[in-house]
C-alpha positions in Angstrom: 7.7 0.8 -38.1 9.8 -2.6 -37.8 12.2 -0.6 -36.0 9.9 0.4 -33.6 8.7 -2.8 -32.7 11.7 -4.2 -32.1 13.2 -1.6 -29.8 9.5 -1.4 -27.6 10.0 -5.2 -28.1 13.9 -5.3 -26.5 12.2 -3.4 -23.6 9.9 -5.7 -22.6 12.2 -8.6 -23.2 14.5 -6.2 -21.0 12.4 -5.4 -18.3 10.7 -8.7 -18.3 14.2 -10.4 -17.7 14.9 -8.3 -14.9 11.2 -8.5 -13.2 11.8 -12.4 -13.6 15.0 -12.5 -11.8 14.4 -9.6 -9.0 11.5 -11.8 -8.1 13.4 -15.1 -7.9 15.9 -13.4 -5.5 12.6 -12.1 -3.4 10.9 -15.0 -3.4 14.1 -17.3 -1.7 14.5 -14.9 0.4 11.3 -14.5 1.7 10.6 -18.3 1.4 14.0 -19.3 3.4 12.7 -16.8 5.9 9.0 -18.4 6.1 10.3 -21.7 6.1 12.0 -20.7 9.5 9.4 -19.8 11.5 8.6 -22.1 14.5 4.7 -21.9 13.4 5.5 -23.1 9.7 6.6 -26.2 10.5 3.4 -28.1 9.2 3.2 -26.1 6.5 6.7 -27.2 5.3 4.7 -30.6 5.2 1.5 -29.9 3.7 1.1 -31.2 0.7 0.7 -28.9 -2.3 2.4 -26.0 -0.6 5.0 -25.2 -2.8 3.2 -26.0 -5.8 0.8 -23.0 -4.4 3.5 -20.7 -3.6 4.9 -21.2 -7.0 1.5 -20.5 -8.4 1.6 -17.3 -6.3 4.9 -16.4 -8.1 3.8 -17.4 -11.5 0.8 -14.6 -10.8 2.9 -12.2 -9.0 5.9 -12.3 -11.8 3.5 -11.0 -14.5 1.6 -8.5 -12.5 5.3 -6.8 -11.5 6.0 -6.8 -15.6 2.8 -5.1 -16.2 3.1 -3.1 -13.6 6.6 -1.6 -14.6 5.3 -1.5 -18.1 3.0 0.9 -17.1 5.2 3.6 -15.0 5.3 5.9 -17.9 1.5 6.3 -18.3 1.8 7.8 -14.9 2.7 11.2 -16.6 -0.5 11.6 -18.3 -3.2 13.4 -16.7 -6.1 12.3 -14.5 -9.5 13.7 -14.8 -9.6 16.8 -13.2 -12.0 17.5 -10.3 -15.2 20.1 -10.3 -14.1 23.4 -8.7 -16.0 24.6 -5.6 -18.2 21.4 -5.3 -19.0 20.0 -1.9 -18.7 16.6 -2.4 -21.1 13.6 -0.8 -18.2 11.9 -0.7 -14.3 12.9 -0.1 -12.0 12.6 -2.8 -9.0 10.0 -2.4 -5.3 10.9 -3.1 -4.0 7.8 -4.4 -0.1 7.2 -3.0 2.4 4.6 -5.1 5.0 2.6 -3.8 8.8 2.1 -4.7 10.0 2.4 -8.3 6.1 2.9 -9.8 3.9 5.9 -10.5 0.0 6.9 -10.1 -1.0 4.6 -12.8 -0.2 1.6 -11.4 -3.1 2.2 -9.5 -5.5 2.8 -11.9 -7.4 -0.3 -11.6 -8.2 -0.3 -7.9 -8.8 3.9 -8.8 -11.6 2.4 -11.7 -13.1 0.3 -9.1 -13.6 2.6 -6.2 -14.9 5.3 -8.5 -17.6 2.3 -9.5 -18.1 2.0 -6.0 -18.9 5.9 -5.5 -15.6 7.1 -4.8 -15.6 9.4 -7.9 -13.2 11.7 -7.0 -9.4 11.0 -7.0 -6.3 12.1 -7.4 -2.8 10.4 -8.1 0.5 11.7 -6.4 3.9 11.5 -8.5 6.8 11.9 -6.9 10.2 10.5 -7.2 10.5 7.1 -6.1 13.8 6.1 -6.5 17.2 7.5 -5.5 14.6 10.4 -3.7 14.1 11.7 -0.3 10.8 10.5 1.6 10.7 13.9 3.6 10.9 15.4 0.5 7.9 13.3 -1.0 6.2 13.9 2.4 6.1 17.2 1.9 4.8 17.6 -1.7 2.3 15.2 -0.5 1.4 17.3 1.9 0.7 20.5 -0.4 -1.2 18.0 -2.7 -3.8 17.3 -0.3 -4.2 21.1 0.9 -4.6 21.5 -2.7 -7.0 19.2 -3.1 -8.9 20.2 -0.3 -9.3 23.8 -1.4 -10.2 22.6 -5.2 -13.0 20.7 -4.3 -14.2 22.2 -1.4 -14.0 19.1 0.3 -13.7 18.9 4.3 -11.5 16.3 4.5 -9.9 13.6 1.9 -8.9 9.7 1.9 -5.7 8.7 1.4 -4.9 5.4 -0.1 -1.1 4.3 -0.4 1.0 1.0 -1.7 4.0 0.0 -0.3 6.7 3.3 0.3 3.4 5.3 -0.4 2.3 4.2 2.9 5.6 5.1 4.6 5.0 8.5 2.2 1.6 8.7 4.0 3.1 8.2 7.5 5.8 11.0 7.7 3.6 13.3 5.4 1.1 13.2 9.2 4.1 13.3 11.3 5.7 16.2 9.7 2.7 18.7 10.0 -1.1 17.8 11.6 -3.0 17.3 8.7 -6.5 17.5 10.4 -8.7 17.2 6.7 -6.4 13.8 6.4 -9.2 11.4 8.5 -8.8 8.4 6.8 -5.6 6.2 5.4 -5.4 2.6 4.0 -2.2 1.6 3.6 -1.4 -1.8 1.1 1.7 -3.8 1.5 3.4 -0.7 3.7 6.6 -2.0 5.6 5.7 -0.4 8.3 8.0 -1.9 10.5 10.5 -2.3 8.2 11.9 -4.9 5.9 14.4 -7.6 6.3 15.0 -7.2 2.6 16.6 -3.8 2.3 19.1 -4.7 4.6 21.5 -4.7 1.8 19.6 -1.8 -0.4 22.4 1.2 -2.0 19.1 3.4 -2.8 18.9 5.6 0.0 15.1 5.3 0.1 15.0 1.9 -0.1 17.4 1.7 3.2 14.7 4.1 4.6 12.6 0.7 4.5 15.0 -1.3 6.3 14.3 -3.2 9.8 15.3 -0.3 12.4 16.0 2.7 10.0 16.2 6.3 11.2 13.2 7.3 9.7 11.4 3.9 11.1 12.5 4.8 14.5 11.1 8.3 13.6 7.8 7.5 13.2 7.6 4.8 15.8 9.2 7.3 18.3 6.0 9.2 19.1 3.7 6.2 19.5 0.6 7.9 18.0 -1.1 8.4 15.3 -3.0 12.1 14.7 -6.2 11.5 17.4 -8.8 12.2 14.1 -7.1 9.5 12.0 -8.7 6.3 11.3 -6.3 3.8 9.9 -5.9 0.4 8.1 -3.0 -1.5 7.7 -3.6 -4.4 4.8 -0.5 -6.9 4.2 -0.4 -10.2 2.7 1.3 -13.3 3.9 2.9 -14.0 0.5 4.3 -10.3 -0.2 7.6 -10.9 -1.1 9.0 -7.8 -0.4 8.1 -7.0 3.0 10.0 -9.9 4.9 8.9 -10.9 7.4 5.2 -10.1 6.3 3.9 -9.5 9.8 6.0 -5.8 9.3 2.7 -5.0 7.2 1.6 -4.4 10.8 1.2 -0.8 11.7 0.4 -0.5 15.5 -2.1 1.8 16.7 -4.1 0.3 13.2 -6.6 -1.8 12.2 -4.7 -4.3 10.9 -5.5 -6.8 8.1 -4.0 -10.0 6.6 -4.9 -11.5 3.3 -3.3 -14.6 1.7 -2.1 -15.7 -1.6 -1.7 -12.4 -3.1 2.0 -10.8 -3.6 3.2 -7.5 -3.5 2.0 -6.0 -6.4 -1.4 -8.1 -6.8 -2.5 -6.2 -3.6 -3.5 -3.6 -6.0 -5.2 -5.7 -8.5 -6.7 -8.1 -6.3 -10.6 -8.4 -5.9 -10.7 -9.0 -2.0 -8.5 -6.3 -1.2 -10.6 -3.9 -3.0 -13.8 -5.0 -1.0 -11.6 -4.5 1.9 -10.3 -1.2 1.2 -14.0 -0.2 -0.2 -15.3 -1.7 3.2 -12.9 0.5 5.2 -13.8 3.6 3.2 -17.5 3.5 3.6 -16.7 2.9 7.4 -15.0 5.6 8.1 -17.4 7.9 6.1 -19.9 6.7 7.9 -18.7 7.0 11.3 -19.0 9.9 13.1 -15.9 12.1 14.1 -16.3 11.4 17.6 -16.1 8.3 16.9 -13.3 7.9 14.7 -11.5 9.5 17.4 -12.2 6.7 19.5 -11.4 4.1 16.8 -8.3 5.7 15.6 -6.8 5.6 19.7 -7.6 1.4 20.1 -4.7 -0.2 19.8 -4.0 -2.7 17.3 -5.6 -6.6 17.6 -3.7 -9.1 18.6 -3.9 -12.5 16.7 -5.5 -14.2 20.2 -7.6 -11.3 20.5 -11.6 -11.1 19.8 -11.4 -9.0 16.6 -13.7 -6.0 16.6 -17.5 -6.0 14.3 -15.1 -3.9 12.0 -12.2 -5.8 11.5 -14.4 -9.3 12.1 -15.9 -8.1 9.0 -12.8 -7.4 6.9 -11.6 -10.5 8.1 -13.7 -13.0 6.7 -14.2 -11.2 3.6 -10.7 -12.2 2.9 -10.6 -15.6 3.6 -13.4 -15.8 1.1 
């Protein structure tokens, strides 16, 4: 028994090293890139800045160790859905990011199935050294799976990170018309300063101007019955600059003070992501058409009663 508490101890002392120093390196690069901003300027002088963002890292650091901790328990099963029950509400298809499985979303699953959102299922797929149109496609056979086992009309999808890219070609790929509804967490959408120098091909699939970016940019649209939201955090350390959170075409969202991973355990985003939910569930189809084709808000711009509500929930 000694012996196996000192090997499960070496890998945490293992993985926590490596955590520790992978978000050091993100968090000068990302702060040598804030710092350079024209807008940051007074920030750069605002007293207890740094001691924030250092907070922030603290926070973040131990979330990412968790996190990683945790990618094995993605194996194990979730609870299976009821066969041929029309649900009152659609079940979810949860999507996770680079390097992490389905149950490093379990928290933010436990929370929306509090909410009401009872029905959910997590996608695995290889995320590292994979193919996105690969994981696109399997993603797309999950949710016409999903569909038919639950006799559902439609489903939710809610992605972190590469999920969201995941998400994003699964639509552009094939018309998924029972997909009406994706939140998106952290997403690079348009790309990331940070995998400039990446080896892991899907990881250079993230990169400012990729292939695959330009791929999904190309067409300008997203599927007419989709309703979308983009949430990104100023202090995510791994899409640099943040502002490529931004999808366009997208309700876009920005929270503060909350890092890559922390997106997923954070208690604002999930009233935003809940919020966004029960919106689109309750809107019509007609009118999630409508949503789904404005473009996306401008900083200057009046926000809309949707997004004006996401908004200050946030800065709460």
């Amino acid at each position: 028994m000694g012996l196996v508490w000192g090997v499960a101890w070496g890998i945490v002392k293992t993985v926590s090293g490596a955590v520790v120093v992978a978000q050091l390196a993100c968090f000068v690069v990302a702060l040598y890139e804030m710092l350079n901003r024209p807008e940051m300027r007074l920030v750069r002088l605002a007293p207890g800045a740094l001691a924030g963002a250092v907070r922030g890292l603290v926070v973040e650091t131990i979330g990412t160790i968790v996190a990683v901790l945790t990618v094995p328990l993605g194996a194990l099963p979730w609870r299976r859905m009821p066969d041929d029950v029309r649900l009152h509400r659609p079940p979810i298809v949860f999507v996770p990011g680079y390097l992490m499985t389905r149950s490093c979303l379990w928290l933010l699953r436990r929370r929306l199935a509090r909410a009401g959102w009872r029905d959910a299922v997590g996608y695995n797929y290889r995320t590292f050294h994979g193919d996105l149109r690969t994981a696109a496609r399997g993603l797309g056979t999950l949710i016409e799976d999903v569909v038919a086992t639950c006799a559902a009309s439609h489903v939710v999808v809610v992605a972190h990170g590469m999920g969201g890219l995941v998400a994003r070609l699964c639509l552009h790929q094939r018309v998924h018309p029972c997909v009406r509804t994706l939140v998106t967490l952290g997403t690079p959408h348009q790309g990331s300063k940070l995998h400039a120098l990446a080896l892991d091909p899907m990881a250079q699939d993230m990169r400012a101007g990729s292939e695959l970016l330009e791929e999904l940019d190309a067409d300008d649209a997203l599927p007419r019955r989709l309703d979308m939201t983009a949430i990104y955090s100023s202090f995510d350390l791994t899409v640099v600059p943040s502002s490529a959170g931004q999808c366009p075409g997208a309700s876009n969202i920005e929270v503060e003070g909350v890092g890559h991973v922390g997106l997923l355990w954070s208690a604002r985003v999930f009233d935003l992501v809940r919020e966004n939910l029960e919106f689109a569930h309750e809107t019509s189809p007609a009118e999630g058409v409508e949503n789904a084709k404005q473009p996306a808000r401008e900083p200057q711009a009046e926000p809309s009663a949707r997004t004006q509500r996401a908004t200050s929930s946030a800065s709460e």
